[in-house]
Wavefront OBJ file of the C-alpha trace (Angstrom):
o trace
v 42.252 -17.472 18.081
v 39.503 -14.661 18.078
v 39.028 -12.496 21.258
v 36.331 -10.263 22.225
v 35.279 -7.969 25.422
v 31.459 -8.604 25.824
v 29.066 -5.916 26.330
v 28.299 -7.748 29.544
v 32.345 -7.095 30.655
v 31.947 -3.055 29.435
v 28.512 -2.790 31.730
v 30.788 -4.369 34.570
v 33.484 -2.060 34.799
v 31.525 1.094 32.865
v 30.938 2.289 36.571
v 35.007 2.458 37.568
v 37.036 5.139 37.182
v 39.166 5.997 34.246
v 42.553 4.505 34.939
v 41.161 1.340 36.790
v 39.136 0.676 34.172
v 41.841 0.533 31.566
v 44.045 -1.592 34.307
v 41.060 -4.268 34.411
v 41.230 -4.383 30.586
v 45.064 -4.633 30.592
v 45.075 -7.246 33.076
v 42.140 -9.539 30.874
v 44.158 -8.853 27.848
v 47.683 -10.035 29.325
v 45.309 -12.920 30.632
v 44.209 -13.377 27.038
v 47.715 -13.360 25.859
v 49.688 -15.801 28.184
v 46.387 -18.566 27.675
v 46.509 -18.259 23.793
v 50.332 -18.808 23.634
v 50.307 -21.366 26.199
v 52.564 -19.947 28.181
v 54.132 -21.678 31.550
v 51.787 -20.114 34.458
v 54.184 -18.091 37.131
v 52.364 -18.091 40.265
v 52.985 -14.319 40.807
v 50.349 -13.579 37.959
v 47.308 -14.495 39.827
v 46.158 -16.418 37.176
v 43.488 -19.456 38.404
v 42.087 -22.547 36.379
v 38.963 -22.545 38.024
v 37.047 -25.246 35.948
v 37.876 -26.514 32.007
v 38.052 -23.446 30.148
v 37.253 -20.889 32.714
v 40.103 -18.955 34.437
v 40.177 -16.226 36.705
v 42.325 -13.479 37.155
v 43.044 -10.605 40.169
v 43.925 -7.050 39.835
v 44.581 -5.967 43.229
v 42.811 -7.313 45.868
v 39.265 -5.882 45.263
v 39.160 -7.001 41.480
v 38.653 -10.030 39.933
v 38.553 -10.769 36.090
v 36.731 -14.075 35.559
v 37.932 -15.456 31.279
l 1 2 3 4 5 6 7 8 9 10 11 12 13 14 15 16 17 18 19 20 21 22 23 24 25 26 27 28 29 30 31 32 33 34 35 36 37 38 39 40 41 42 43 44 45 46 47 48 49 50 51 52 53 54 55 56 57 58 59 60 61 62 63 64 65 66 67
């Protein structure tokens, strides 16, 4: 399976600062990772089936990563 950070996702977190920004993109690519493998969810990840193929994700309590 082929994944890919849209330019819409850059423009979103283009305005945070250095090391959140790579935490966001470490959080969506673990994200990535455990729903490719199909990995058992843990409910400490924060990962959320929110409809069919659209999950969402939290980093922290301010940031939210929707896949």
């Amino acid at each position: 399976m082929k994944f890919e950070f849209k330019p819409s996702f850059d423009r979103s977190v283009k305005s945070l600062h250095g090391k959140e920004k790579e935490g966001v993109k470490a959080v969506a690519m673990q994200a990535i990772d455990i729903l490719s493998q199909d990995r058992v969810l843990h409910k400490g990840i924060g990962l959320k089936r929110l409809k069919s193929d659209y999950w969402e994700i939290r980093k922290g309590l301010k940031a939210r990563i929707l896949i």
